[in-house]
C-alpha positions in Angstrom: -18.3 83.8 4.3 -20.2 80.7 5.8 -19.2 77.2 6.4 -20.5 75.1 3.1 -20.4 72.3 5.7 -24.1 71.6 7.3 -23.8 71.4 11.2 -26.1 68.6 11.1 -28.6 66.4 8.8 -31.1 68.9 9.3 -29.2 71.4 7.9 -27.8 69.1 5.0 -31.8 68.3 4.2 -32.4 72.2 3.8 -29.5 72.5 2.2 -26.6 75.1 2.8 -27.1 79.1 2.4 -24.6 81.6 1.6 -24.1 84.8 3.8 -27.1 86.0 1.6 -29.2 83.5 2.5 -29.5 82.3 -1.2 -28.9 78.5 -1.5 -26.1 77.9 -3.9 -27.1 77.0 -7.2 -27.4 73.1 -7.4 -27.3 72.9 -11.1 -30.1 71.8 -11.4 -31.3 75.0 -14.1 -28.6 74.1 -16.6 -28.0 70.6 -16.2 -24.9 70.9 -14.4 -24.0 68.2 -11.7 -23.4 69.4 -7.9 -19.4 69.5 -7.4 -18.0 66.9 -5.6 -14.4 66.1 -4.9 -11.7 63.6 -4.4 -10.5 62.5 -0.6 -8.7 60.6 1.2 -9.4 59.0 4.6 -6.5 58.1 5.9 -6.0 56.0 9.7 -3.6 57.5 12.3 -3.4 55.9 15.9 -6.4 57.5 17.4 -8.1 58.8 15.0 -8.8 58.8 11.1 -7.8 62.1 9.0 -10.2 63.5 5.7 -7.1 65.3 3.5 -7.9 66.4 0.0 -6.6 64.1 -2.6 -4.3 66.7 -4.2 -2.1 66.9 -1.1 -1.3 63.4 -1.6 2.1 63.0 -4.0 2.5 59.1 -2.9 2.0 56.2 -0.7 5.0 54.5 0.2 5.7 51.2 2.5 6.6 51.8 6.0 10.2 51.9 7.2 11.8 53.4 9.8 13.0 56.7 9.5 16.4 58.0 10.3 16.2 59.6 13.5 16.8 63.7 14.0 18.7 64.2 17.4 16.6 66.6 19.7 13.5 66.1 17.9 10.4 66.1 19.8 8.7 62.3 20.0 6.1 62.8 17.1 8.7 64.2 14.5 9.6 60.4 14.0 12.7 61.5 11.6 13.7 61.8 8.0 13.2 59.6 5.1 14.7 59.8 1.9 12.0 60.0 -1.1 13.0 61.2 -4.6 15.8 63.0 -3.8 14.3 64.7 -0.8 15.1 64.1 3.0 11.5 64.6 4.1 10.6 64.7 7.8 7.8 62.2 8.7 5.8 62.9 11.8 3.1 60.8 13.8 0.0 62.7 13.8 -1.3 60.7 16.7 1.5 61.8 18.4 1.6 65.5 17.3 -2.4 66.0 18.4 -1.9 63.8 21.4 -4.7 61.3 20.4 -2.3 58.4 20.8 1.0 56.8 20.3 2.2 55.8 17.2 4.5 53.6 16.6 5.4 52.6 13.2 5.6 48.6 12.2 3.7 45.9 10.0 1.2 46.9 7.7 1.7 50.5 8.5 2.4 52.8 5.7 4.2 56.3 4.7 2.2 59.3 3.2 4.0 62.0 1.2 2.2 65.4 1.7 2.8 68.1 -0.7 3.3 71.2 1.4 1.1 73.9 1.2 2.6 77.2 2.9 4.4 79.3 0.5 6.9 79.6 3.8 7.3 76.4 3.9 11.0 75.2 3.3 10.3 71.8 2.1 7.6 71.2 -0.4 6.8 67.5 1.2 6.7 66.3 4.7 6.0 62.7 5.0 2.9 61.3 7.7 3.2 57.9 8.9 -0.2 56.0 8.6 -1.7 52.9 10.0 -2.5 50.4 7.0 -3.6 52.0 3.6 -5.5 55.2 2.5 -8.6 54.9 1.3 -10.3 57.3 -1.6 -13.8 58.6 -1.2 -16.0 61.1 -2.8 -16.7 63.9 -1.1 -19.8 66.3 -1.6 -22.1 68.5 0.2 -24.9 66.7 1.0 -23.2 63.7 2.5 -20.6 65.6 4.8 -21.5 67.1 8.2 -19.8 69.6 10.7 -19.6 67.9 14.1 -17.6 70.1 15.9 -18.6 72.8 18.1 -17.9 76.4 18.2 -16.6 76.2 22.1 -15.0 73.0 21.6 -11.1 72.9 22.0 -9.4 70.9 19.5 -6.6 68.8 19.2 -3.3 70.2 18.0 -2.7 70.2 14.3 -7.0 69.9 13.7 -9.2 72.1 12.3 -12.5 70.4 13.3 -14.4 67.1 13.5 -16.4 66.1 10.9 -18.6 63.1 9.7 -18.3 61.9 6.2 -21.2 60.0 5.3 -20.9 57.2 7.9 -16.9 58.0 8.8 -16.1 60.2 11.6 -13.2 61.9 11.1 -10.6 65.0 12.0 -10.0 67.7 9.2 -6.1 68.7 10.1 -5.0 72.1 9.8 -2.1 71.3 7.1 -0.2 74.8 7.1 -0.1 75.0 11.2 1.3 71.2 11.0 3.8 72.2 8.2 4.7 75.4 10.6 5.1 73.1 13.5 7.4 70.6 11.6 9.9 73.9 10.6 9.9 74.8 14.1 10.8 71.3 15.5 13.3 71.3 12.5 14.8 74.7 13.5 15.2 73.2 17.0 16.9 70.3 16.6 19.7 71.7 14.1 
């Protein structure tokens, strides 16, 4: 199946074909409205992250975590949320964009987890200042990663969103990496 994300504006003005070749249907023959969906651009240190808006449970003040001996530096600790100790990592930290320390203004995201292996159905990501929503569609979101290029842990690829530039994580390899650390540590 082929990328629905255009590699570039060129490709965004042509608009995007299936494996067939066929563009998708734009809905334009039954009145129907092109689907776009709900985001989030959220800031880490280094870097800002596009998630989905239905991984998002809640947005919670910053404060600090309590700390999870032999834990590697971005698994910042636990936090207690709902009746849930939820481990919160620094997704600067994790990809190695930049160190992230947690402080003023900066805030907690709870993450609904995604892997079906996944022991803990949150994980908590600590952000710098608040998340903001967008609208995402086709036309106005662009590939800008290349096929040969190495990413950073815990990202999927590099994309541009309009005007933002921004990192598409990789969700289930982050929530496999935090039940490793986890494992580890215990």
């Amino acid at each position: 199946m082929s990328n629905p994300i255009p590699d570039n504006e060129a490709d965004a003005a042509e608009g995007v074909q299936d494996e067939t070749g066929a563009a998708p249907d734009d809905g334009g023959s039954d009145g129907a409205a092109p689907i776009d969906i709900r985001g989030v651009l959220v800031q880490v240190a280094g870097a800002r992250l596009l998630l989905p808006n239905a991984t998002i449970a809640e947005v919670l003040s910053y404060a600090p975590p309590a700390p999870i001996a032999n834990a590697p530096r971005w698994l910042l600790g636990q936090i207690r949320w709902r009746g849930w100790n939820l481990p919160m990592i620094a997704f600067g930290e994790l990809s190695g964009l930049a160190r992230e320390p947690g402080g003023l203004g900066s805030k907690v995201v709870v993450l609904k987890a995604l892997s079906a292996a996944s022991r803990l159905p949150y994980f908590a990501m600590l952000t710098q200042g608040f998340p903001r929503l967008v609208t995402v569609s086709a036309s106005g979101l662009y590939l800008q990663s290349r096929d040969d290029e190495v990413m950073p842990l815990g990202v999927q690829a590099r994309v541009r969103l309009n005007d933002d530039a921004a990192l598409l994580p990789d969700l289930e390899a982050v929530e496999a990496m935090i039940g490793e650390a986890l494992a580890q540590a215990a």
